[in-house]
Biopython code that builds the backbone (N, CA, C, O; Angstrom):
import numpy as np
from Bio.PDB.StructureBuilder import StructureBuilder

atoms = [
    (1, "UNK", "N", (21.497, -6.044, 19.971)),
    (1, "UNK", "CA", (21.515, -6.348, 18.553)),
    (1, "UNK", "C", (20.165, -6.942, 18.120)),
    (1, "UNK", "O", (19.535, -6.701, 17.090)),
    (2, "UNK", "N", (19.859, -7.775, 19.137)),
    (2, "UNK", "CA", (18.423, -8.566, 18.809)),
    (2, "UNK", "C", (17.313, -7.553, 18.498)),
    (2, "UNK", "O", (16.614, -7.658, 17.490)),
    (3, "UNK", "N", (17.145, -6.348, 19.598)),
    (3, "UNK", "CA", (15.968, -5.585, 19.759)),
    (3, "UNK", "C", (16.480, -4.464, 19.021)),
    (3, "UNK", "O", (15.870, -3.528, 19.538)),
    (4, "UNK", "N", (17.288, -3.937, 18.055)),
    (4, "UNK", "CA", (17.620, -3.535, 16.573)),
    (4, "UNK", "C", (17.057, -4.264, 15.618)),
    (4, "UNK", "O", (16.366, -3.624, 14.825)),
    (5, "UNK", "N", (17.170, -5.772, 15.399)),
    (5, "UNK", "CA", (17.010, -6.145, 14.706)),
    (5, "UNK", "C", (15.180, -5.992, 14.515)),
    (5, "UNK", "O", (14.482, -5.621, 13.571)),
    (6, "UNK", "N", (14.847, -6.501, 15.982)),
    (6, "UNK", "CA", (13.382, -6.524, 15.546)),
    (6, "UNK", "C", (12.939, -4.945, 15.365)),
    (6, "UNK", "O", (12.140, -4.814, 14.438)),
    (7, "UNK", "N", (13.263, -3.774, 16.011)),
    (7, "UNK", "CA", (12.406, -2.799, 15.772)),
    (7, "UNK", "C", (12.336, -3.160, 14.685)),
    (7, "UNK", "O", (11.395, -3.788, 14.199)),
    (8, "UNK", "N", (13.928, -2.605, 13.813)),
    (8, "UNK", "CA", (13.762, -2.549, 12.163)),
    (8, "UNK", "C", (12.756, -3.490, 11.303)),
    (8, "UNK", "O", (12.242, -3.222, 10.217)),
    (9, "UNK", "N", (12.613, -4.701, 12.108)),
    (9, "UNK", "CA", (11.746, -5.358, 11.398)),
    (9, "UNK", "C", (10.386, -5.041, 11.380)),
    (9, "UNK", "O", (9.910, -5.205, 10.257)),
    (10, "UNK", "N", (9.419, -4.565, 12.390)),
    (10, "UNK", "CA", (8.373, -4.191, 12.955)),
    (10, "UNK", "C", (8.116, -2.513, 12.232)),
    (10, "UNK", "O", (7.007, -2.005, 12.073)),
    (11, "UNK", "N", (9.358, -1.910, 11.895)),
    (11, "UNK", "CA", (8.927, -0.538, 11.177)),
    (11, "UNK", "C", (8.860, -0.998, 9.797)),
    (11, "UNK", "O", (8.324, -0.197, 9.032)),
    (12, "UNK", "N", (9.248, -2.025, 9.321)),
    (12, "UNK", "CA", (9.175, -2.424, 7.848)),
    (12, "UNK", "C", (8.668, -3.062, 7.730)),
    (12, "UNK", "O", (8.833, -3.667, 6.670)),
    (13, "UNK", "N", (7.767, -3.470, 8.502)),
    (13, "UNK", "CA", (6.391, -4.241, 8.225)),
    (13, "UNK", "C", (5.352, -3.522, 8.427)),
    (13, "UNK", "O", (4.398, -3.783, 7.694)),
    (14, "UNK", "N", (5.161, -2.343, 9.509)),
    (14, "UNK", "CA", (4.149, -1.301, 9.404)),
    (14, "UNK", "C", (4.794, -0.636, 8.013)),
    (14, "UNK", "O", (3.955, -0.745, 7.119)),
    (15, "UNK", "N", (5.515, -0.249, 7.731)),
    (15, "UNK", "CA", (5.752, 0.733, 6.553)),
    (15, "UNK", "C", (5.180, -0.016, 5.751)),
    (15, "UNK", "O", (4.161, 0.554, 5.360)),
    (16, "UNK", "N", (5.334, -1.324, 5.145)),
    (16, "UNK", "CA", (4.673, -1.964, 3.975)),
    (16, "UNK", "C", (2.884, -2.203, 4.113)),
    (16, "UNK", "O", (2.193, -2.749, 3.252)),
    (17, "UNK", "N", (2.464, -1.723, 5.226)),
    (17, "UNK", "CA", (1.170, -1.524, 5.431)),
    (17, "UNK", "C", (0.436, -0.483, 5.398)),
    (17, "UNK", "O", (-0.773, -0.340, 5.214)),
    (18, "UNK", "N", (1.439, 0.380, 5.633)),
    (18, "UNK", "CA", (0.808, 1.792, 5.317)),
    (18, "UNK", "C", (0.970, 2.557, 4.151)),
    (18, "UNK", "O", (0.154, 3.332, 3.653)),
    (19, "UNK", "N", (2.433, 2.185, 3.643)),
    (19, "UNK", "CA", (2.400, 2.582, 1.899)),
    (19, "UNK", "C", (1.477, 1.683, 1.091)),
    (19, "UNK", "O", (0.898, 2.328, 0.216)),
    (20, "UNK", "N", (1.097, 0.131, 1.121)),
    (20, "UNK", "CA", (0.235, -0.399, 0.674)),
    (20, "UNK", "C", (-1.099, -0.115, 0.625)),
    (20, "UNK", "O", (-1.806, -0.431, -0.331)),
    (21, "UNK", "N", (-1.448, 0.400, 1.493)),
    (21, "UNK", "CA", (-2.862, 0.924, 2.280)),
    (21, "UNK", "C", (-3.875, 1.749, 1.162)),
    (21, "UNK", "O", (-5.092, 1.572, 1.109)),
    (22, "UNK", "N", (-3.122, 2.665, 0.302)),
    (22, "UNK", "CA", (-3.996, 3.388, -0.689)),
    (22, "UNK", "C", (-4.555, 2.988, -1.557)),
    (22, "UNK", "O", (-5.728, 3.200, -1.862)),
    (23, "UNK", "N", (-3.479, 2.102, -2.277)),
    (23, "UNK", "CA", (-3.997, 1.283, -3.375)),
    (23, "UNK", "C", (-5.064, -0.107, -3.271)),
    (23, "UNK", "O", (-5.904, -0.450, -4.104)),
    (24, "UNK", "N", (-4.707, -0.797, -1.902)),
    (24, "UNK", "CA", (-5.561, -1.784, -1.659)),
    (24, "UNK", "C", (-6.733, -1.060, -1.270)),
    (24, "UNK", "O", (-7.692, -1.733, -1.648)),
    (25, "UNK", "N", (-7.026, -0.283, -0.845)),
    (25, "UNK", "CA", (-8.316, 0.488, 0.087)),
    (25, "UNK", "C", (-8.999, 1.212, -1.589)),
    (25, "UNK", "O", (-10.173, 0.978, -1.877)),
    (26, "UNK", "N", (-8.310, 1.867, -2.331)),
    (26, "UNK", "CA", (-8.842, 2.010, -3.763)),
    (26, "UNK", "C", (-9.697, 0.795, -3.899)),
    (26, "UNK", "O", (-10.814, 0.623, -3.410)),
    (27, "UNK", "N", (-9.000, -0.020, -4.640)),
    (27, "UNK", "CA", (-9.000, -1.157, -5.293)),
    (27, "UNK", "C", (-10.578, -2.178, -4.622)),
    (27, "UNK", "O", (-11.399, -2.811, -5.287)),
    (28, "UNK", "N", (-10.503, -1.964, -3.031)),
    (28, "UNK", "CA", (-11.636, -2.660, -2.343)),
    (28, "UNK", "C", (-12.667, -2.048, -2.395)),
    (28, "UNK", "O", (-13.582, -2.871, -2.367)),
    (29, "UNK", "N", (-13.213, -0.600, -2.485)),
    (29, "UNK", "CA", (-14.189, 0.280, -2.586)),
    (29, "UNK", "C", (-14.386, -0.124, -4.242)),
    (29, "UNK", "O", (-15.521, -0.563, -4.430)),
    (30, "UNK", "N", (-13.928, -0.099, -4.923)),
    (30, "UNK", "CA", (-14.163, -0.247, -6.401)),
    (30, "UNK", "C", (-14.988, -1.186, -6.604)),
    (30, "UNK", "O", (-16.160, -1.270, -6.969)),
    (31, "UNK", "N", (-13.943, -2.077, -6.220)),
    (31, "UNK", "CA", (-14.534, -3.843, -6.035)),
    (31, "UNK", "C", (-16.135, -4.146, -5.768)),
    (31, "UNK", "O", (-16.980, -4.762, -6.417)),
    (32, "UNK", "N", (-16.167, -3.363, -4.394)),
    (32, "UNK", "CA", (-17.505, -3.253, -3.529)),
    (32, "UNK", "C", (-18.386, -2.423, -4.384)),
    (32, "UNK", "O", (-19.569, -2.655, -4.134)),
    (33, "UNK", "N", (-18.202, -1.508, -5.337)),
    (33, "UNK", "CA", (-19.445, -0.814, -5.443)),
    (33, "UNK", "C", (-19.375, -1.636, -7.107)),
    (33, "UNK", "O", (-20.490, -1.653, -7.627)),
    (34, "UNK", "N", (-18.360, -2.234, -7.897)),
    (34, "UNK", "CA", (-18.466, -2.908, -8.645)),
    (34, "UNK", "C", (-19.941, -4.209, -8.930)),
    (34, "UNK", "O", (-21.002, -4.427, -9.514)),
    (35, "UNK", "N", (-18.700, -4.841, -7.780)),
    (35, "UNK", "CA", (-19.768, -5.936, -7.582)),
    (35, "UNK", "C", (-21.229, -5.831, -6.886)),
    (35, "UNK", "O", (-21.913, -6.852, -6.958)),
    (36, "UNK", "N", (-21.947, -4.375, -6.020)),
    (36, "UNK", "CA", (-23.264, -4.167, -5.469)),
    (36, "UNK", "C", (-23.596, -3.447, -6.634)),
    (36, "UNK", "O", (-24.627, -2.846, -6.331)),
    (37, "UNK", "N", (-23.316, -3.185, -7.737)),
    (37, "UNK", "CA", (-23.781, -2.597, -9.101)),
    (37, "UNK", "C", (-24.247, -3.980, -9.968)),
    (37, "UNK", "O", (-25.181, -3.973, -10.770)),
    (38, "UNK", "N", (-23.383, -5.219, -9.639)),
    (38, "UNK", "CA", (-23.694, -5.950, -10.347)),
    (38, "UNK", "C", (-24.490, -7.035, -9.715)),
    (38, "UNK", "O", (-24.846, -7.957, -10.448)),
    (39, "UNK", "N", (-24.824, -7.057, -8.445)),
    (39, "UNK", "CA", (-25.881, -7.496, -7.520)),
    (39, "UNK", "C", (-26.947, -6.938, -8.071)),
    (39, "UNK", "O", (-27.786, -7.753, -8.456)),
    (40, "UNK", "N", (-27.246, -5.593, -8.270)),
    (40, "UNK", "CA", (-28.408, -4.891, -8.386)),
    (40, "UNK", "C", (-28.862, -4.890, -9.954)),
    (40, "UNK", "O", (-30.029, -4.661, -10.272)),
    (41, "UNK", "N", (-28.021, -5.118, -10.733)),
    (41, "UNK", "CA", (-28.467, -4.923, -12.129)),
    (41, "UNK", "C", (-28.308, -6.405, -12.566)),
    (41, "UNK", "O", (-28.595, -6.628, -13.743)),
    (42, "UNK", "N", (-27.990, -7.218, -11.979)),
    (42, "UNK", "CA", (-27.950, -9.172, -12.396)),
    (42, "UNK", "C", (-27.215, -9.199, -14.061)),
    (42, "UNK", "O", (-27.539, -9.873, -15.039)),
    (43, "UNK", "N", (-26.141, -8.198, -13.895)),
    (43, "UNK", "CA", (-24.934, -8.182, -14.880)),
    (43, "UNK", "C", (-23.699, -8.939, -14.107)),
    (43, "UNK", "O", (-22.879, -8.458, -13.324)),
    (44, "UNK", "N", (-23.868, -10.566, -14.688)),
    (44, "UNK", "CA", (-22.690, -11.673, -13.835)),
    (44, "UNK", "C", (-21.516, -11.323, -15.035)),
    (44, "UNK", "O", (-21.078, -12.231, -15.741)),
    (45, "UNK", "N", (-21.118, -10.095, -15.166)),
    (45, "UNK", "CA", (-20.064, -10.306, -16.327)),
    (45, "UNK", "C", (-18.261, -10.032, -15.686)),
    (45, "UNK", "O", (-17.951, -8.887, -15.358)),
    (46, "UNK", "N", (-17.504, -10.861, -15.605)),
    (46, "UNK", "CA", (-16.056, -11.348, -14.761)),
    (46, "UNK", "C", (-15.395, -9.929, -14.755)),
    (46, "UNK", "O", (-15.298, -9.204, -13.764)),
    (47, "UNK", "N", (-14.955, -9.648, -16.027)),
    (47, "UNK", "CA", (-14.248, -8.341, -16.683)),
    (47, "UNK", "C", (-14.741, -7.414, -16.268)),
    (47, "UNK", "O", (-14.049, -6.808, -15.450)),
    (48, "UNK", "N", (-16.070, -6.845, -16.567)),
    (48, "UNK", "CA", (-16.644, -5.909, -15.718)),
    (48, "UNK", "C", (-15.730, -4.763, -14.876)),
    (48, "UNK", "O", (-15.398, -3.593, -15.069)),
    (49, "UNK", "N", (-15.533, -5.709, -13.906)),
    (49, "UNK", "CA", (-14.944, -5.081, -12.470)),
    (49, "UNK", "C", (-13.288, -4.379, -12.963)),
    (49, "UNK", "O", (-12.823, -3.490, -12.250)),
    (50, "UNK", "N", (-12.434, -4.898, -14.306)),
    (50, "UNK", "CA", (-10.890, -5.129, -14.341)),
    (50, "UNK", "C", (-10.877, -3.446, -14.219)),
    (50, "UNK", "O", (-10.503, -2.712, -13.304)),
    (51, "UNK", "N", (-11.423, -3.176, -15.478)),
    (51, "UNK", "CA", (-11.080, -1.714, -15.955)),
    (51, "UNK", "C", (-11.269, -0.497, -14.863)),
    (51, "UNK", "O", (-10.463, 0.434, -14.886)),
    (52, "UNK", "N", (-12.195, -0.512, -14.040)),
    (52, "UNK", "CA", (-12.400, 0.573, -13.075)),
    (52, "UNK", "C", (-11.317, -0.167, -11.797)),
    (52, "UNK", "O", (-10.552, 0.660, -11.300)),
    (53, "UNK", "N", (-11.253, -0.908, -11.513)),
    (53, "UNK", "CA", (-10.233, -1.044, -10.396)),
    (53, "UNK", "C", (-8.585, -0.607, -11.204)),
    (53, "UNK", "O", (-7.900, 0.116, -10.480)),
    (54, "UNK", "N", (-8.100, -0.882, -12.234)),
    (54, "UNK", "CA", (-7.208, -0.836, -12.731)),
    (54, "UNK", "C", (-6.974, 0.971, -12.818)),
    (54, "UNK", "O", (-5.885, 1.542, -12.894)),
    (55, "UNK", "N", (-8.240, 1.569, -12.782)),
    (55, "UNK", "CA", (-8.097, 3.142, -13.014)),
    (55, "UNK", "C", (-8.225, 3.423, -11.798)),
    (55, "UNK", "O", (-7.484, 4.280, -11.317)),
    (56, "UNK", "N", (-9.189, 2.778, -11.005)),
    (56, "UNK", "CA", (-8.836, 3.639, -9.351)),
    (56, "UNK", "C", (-7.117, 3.252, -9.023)),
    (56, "UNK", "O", (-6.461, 4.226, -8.653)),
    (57, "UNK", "N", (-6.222, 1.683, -9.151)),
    (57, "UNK", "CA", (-5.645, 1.565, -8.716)),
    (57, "UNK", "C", (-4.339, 2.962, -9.116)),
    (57, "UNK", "O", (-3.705, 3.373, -8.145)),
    (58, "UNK", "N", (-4.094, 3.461, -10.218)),
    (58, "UNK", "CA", (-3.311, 3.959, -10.984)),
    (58, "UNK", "C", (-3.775, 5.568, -10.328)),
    (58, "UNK", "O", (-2.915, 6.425, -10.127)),
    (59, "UNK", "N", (-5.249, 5.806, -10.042)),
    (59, "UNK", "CA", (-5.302, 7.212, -9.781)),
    (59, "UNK", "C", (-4.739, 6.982, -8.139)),
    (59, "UNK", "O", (-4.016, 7.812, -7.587)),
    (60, "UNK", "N", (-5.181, 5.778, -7.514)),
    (60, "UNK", "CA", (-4.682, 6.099, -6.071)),
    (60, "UNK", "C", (-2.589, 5.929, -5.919)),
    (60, "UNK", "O", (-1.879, 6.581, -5.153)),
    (61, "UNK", "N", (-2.244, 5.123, -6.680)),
    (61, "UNK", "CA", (-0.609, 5.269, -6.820)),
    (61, "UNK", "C", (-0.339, 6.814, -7.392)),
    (61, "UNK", "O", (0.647, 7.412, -6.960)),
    (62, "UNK", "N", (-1.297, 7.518, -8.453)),
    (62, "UNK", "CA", (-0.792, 8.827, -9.194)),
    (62, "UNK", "C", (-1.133, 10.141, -7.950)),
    (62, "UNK", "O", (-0.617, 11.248, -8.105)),
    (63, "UNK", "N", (-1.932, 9.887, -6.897)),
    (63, "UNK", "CA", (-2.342, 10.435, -6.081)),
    (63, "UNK", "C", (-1.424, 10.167, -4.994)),
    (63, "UNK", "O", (-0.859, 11.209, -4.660)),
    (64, "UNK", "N", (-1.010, 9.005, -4.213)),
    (64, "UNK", "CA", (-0.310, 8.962, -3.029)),
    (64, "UNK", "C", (1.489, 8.309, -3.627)),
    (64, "UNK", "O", (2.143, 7.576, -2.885)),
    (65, "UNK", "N", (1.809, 8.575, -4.473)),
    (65, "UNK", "CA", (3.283, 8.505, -4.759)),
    (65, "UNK", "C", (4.064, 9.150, -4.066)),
    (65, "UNK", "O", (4.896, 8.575, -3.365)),
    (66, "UNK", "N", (3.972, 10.332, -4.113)),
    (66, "UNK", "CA", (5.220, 11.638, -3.064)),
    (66, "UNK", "C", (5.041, 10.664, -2.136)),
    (66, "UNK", "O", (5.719, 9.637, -2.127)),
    (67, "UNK", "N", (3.910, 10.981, -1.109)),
    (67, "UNK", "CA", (3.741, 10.138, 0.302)),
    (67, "UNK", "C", (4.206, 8.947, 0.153)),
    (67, "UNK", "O", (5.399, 8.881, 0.452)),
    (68, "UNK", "N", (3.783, 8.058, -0.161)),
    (68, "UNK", "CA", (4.827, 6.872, -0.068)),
    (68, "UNK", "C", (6.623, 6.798, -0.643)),
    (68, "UNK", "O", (7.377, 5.994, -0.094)),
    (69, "UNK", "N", (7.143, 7.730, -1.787)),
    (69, "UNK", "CA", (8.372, 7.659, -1.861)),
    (69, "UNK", "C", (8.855, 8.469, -0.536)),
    (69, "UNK", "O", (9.772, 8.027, 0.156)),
    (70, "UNK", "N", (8.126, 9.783, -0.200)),
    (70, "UNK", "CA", (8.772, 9.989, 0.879)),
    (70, "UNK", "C", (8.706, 8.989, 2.343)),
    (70, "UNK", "O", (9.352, 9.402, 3.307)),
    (71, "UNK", "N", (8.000, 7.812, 2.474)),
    (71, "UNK", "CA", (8.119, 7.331, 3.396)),
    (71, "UNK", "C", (9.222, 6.301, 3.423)),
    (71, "UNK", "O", (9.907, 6.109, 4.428)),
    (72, "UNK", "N", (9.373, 5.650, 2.300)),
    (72, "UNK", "CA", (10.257, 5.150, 2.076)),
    (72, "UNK", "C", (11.706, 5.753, 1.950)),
    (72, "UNK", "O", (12.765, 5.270, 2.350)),
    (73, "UNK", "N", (11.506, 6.757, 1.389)),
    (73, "UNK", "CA", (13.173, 7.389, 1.391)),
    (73, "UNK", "C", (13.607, 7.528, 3.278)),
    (73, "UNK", "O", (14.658, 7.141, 3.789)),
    (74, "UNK", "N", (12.429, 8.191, 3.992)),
    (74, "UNK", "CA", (12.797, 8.533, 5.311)),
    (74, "UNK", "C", (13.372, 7.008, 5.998)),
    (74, "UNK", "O", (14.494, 6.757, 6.436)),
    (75, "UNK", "N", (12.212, 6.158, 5.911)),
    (75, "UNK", "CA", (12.800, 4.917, 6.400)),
    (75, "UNK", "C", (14.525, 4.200, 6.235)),
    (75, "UNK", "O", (15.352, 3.704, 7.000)),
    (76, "UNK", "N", (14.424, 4.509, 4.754)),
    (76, "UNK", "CA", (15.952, 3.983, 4.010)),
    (76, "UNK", "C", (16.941, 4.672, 4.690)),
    (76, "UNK", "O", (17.888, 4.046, 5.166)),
    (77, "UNK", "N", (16.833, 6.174, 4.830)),
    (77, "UNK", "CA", (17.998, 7.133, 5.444)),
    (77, "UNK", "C", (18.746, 6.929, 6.799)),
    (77, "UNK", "O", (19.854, 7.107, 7.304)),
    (78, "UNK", "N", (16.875, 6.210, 7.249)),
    (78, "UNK", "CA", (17.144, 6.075, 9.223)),
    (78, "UNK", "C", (17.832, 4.799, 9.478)),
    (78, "UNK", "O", (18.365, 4.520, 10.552)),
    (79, "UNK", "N", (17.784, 3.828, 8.155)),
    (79, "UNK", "CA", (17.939, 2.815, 8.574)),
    (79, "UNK", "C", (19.660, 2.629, 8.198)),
    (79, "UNK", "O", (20.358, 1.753, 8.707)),
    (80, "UNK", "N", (20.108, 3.561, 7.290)),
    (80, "UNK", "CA", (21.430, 3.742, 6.836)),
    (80, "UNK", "C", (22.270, 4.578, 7.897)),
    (80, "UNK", "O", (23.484, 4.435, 8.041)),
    (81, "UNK", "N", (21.548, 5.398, 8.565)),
    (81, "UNK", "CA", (22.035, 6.375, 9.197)),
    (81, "UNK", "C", (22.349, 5.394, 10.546)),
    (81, "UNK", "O", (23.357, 5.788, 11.133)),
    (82, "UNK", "N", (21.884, 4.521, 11.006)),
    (82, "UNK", "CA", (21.732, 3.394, 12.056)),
    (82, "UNK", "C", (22.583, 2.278, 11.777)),
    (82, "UNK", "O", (22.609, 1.455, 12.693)),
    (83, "UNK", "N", (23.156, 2.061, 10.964)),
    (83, "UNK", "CA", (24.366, 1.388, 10.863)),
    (83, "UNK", "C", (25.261, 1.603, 11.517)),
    (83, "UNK", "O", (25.552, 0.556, 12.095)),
    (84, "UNK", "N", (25.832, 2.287, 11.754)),
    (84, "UNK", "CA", (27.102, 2.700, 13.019)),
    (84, "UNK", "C", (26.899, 2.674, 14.494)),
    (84, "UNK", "O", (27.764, 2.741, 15.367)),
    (85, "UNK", "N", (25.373, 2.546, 14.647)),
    (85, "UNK", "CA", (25.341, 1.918, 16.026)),
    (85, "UNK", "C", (24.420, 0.312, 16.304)),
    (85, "UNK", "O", (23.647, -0.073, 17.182)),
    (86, "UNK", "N", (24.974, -0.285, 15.090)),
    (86, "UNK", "CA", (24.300, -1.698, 15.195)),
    (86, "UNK", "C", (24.963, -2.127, 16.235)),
    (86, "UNK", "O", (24.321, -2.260, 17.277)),
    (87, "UNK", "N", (26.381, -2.446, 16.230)),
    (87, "UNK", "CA", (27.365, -2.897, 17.189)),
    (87, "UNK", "C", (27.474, -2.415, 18.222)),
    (87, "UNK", "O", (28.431, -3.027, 18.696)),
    (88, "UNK", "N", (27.052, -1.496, 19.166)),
    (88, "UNK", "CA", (27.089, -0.858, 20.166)),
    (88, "UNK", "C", (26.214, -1.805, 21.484)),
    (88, "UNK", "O", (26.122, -1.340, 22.620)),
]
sb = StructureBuilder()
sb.init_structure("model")
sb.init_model(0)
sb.init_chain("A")
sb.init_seg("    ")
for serial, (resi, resn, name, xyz) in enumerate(atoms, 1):
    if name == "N":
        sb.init_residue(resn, " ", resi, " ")
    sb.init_atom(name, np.array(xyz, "f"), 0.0, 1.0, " ", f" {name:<3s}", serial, name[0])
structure = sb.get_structure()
């Protein structure tokens, strides 16, 4: 029961790392060429950075959605489908 419990826990903690993965990895490249744009041009302006991370973040969710609902649906199924041998 114990080593059920943890796989499940250990696949749903990689799963929340790897469906997370697109949008944070967007979001950090943005960031980075944001802020070495604003290294190089000595434009200290805060806002700057909102609007292009906010559009990478939305193109990388409008881009990797299927893939992540399908990872999640697969996970949900296996983990429903695995109920009948928790007790075993």
């Amino acid at each position: 029961m114990q080593d059920f419990i943890l796989n499940v826990t250990r696949q749903a903690l990689f799963l929340v790392l790897a469906v997370s993965a697109p949008v944070l990895l967007a979001a950090l490249v943005v960031g980075l060429l944001i802020s070495v744009l604003q290294a190089a041009t000595q434009i200290q302006e805060q806002t700057l950075s909102f609007v292009p991370k906010v559009v990478a973040v939305a193109l990388a969710l409008a881009v990797s959605a299927s893939w992540m609902g399908g990872q999640l649906t697969r996970f949900t199924t296996a983990l429903w489908a695995s109920i009948p041998l928790v007790g075993r």
